[in-house]
C-alpha positions as CSV (number, residue, x, y, z in Angstrom):
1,X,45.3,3.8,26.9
2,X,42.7,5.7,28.5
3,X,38.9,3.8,28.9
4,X,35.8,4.9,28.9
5,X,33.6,4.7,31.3
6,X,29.7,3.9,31.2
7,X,27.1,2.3,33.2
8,X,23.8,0.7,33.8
9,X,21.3,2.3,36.5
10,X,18.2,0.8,38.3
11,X,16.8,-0.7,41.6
12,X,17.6,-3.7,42.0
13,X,20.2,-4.0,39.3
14,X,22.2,-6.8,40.0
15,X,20.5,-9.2,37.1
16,X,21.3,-7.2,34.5
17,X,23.0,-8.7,31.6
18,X,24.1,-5.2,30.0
19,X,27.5,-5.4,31.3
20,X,28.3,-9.1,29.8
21,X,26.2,-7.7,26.5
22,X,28.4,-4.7,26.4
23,X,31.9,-6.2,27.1
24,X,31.0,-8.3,24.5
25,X,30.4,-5.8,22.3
26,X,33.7,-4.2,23.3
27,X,35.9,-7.0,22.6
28,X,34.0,-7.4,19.0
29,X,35.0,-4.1,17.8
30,X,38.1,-3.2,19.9
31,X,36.6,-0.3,21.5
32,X,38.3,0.9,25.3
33,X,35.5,1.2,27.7
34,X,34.7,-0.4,30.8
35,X,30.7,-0.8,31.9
36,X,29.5,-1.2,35.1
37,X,26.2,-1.8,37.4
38,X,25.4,1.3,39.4
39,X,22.5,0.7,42.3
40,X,21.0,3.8,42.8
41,X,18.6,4.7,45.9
42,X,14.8,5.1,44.8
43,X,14.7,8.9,45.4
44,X,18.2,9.3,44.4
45,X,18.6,8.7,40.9
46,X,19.2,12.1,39.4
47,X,21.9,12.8,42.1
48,X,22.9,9.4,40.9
49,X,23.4,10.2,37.3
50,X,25.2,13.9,38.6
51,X,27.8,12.0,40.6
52,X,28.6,9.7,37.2
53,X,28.9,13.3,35.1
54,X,31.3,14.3,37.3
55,X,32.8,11.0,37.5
56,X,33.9,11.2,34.0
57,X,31.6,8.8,32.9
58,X,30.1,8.9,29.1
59,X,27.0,7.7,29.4
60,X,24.6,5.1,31.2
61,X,21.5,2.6,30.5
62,X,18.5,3.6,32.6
63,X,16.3,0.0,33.5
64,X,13.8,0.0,36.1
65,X,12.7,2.3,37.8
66,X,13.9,5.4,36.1
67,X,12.8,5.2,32.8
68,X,10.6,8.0,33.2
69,X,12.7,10.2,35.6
70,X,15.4,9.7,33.0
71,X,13.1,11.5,30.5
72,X,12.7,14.0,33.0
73,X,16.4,14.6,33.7
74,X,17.3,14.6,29.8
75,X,18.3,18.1,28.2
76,X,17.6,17.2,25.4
77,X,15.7,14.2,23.9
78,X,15.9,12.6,20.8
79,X,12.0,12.2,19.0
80,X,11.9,8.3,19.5
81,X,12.2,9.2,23.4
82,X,9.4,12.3,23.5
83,X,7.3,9.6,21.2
84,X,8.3,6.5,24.2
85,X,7.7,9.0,27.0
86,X,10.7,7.3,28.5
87,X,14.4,7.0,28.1
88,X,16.5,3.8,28.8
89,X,19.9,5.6,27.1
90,X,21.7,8.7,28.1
91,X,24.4,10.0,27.0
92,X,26.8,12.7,28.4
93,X,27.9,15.4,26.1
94,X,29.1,18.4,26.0
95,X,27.7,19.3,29.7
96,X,24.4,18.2,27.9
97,X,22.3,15.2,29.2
98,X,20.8,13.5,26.1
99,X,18.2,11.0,26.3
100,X,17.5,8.4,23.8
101,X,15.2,5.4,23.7
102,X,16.2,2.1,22.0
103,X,13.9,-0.3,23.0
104,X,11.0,0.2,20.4
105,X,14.2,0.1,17.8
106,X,15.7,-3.3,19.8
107,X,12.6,-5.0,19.2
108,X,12.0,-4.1,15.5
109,X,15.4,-5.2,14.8
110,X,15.0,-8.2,16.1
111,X,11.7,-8.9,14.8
112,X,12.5,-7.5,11.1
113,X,16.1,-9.1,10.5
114,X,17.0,-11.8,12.9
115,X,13.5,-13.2,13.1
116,X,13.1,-12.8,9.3
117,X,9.5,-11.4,9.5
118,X,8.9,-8.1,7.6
119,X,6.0,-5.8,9.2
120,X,5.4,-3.9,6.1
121,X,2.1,-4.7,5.0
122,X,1.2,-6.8,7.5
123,X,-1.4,-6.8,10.2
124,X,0.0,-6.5,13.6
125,X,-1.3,-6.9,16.8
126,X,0.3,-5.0,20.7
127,X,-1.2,-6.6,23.4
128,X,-0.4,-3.9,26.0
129,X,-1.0,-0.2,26.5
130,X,1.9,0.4,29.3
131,X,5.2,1.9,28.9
132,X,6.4,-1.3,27.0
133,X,4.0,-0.9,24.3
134,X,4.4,3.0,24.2
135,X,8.0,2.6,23.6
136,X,7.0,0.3,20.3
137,X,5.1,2.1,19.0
138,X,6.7,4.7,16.7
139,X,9.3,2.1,15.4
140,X,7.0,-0.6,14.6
141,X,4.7,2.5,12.7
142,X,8.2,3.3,11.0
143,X,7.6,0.2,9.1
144,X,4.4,0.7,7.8
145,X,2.0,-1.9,8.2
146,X,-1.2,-2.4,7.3
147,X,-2.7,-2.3,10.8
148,X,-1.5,-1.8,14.5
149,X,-4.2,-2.8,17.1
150,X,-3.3,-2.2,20.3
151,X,-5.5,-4.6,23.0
152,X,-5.8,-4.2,26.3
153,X,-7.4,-4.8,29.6
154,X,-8.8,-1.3,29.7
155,X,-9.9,-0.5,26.4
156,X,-10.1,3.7,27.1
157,X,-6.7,3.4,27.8
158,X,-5.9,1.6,24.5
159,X,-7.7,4.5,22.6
160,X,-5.8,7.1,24.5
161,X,-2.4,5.7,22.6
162,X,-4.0,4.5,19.2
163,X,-5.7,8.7,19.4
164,X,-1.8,9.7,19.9
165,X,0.1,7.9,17.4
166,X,-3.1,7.5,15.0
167,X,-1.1,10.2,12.7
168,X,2.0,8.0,12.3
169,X,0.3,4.6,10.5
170,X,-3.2,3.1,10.7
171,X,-3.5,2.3,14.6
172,X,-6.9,1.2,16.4
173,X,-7.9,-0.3,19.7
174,X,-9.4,-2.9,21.0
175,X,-10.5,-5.0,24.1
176,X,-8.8,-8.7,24.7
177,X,-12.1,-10.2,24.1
178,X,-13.1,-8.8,21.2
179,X,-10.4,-10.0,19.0
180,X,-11.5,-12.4,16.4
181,X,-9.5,-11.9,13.3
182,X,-5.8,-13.3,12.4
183,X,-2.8,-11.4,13.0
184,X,0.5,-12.2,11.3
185,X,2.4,-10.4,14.3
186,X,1.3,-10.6,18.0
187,X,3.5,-8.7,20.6
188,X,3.2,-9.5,24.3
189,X,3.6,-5.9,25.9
190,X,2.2,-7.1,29.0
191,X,3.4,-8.2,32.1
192,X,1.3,-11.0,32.4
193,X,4.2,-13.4,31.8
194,X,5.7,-11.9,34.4
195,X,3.1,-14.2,37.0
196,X,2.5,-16.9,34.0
197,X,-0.6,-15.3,33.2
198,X,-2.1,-15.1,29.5
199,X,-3.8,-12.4,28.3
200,X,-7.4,-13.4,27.3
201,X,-6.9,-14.4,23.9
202,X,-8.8,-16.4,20.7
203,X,-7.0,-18.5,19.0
204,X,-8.1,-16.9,16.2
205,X,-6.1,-14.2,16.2
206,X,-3.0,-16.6,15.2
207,X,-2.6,-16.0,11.4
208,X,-1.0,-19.1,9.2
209,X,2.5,-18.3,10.0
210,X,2.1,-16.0,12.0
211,X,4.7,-14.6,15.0
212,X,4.5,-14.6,18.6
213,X,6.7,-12.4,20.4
214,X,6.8,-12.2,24.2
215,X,9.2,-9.0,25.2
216,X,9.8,-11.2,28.5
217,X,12.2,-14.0,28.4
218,X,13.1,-17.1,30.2
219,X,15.1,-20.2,30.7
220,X,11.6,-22.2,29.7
221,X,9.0,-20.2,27.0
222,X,6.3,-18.2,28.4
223,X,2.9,-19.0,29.0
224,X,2.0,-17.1,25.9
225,X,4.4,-18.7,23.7
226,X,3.0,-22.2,24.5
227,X,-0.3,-21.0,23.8
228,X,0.5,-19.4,20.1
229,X,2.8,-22.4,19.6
230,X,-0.1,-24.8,20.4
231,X,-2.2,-22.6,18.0
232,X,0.3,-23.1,14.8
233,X,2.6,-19.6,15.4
234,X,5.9,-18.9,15.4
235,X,7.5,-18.0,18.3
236,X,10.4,-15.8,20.1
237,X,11.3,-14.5,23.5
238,X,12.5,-10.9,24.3
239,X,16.2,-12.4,24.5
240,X,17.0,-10.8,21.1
241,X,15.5,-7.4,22.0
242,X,17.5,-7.0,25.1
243,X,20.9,-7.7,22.7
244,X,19.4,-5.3,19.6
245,X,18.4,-2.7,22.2
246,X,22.0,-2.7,23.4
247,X,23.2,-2.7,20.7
248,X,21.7,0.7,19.6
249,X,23.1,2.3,22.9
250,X,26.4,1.2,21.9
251,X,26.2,2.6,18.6
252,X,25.0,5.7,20.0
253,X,27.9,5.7,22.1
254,X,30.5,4.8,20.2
255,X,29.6,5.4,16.3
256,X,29.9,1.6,15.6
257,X,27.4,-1.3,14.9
258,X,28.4,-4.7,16.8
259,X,27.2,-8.0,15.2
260,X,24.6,-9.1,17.6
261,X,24.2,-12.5,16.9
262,X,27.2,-13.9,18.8
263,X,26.2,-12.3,21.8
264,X,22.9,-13.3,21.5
265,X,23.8,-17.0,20.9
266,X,26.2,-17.0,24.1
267,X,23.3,-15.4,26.3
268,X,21.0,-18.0,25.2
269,X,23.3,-21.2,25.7
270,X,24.3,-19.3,29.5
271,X,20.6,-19.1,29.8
272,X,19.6,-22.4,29.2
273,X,22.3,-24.1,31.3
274,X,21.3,-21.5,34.5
């Protein structure tokens, strides 16, 4: 029986997780593919991604540093991509290069279903105005809520964003410092935990009940979990985006949904042995 052949792409790429996540997937739903790591030179990744066409290969993950020459090489892209300015899934078809983005969609899903917390109505709050928080945008506007303020550093280039997505949902930015009222969702789009930094935050903006969500993830929580968890929030790590992001590659790969949470569960207990 013939297999399938797809791959993940970056420098360095020898941490990723995507071809555990997507074996795991495989196994789960008794599709034939085999998925690889594929190191490709800094100023070679389009010949890179030429060499898998004519390889045979189906299609490939795109992690850093080539999100945005993905979106460059794409044919075609799909809307969530033009909105994310960068793709992390291509797929091969048809002597067509198709670029998708599935990390604004990872991290909804994971927020929405397995974190239980609707954000339909509710007032949420992206610190971050870099290509994480671009890519989050549209999807977390898909679900309508109340209020999206984006906060950042640089507040000019917070506006720039809320200006461009300010006809999808009710979007506004702010400074760090200037953020006084509660939030019932907070997403950390910045690096900061990255050097175990926290954005300059009040504890105010920590709604009863609220969520704290850190895109970054670790074997201990972040700096900015600790701090919303000291301040009465809820909190989760980036773990589950990473498996619901992969997940919506596979699907658009292969037509069929995997059941994440196994594969979540047996990243997290590998993590926390590590």
């Amino acid at each position: 029986m013939s297999r399938d052949r797809y791959a993940v792409i970056g420098n360095p790429v020898a941490h990723s997780k995507s071809p555990e996540i997507h074996a795991a997937f495989a196994a789960q739903t008794g599709q034939a593919l085999d998925y690889e790591r594929v190191l490709a030179p800094l100023d070679g990744f389009a010949a890179t991604v030429q060499d898998l066409v004519a390889s045979g290969f189906r299609g490939c993950n795109v992690t850093v540093p080539f999100k945005l020459e993905a979106f460059a090489l794409a044919g075609r892209l799909t809307p969530r991509a033009r909105a994310a300015g960068a793709v992390n899934t291509l797929s091969f078809q048809d002597g067509e290069i198709v670029g998708d983005n599935t990390d604004g969609i990872g991290l909804v899903t994971d927020i929405v279903r397995n974190a239980g917390t609707p954000l339909k109505g509710r007032r949420v709050l992206l610190l971050g105005a870099g290509g994480a928080a671009r890519g989050a945008l549209l999807p977390m506007l898909e679900q309508r809520p109340t209020l999206l303020v984006i906060a950042n550093r640089t507040r000019a280039k917070a506006e720039r964003l809320a200006a461009e997505f300010g006809g999808q949902g009710a979007v506004r930015a702010s400074e760090f410092e200037t953020l006084d009222t509660p939030f019932d969702v907070i997403v950390n789009a910045t690096s900061a935990s990255l050097d175990d930094a926290l954005p300059p935050l009040a504890p105010a903006v920590f709604a009863s009940g609220a969520l704290a969500y850190d895109m970054m993830y670790a074997k201990e929580p972040t700096v900015f979990l600790r701090f919303a968890a000291d301040h009465g929030a809820r909190t989760r790590d980036g773990l589950g985006m990473l498996v619901e992001q992969a997940a919506e590659s596979f699907f658009i790969w292969r037509g069929v949904r995997p059941d994440t949470a196994p594969v979540h569960a047996n990243l997290l207990a590998g993590l926390r042995q590590s």
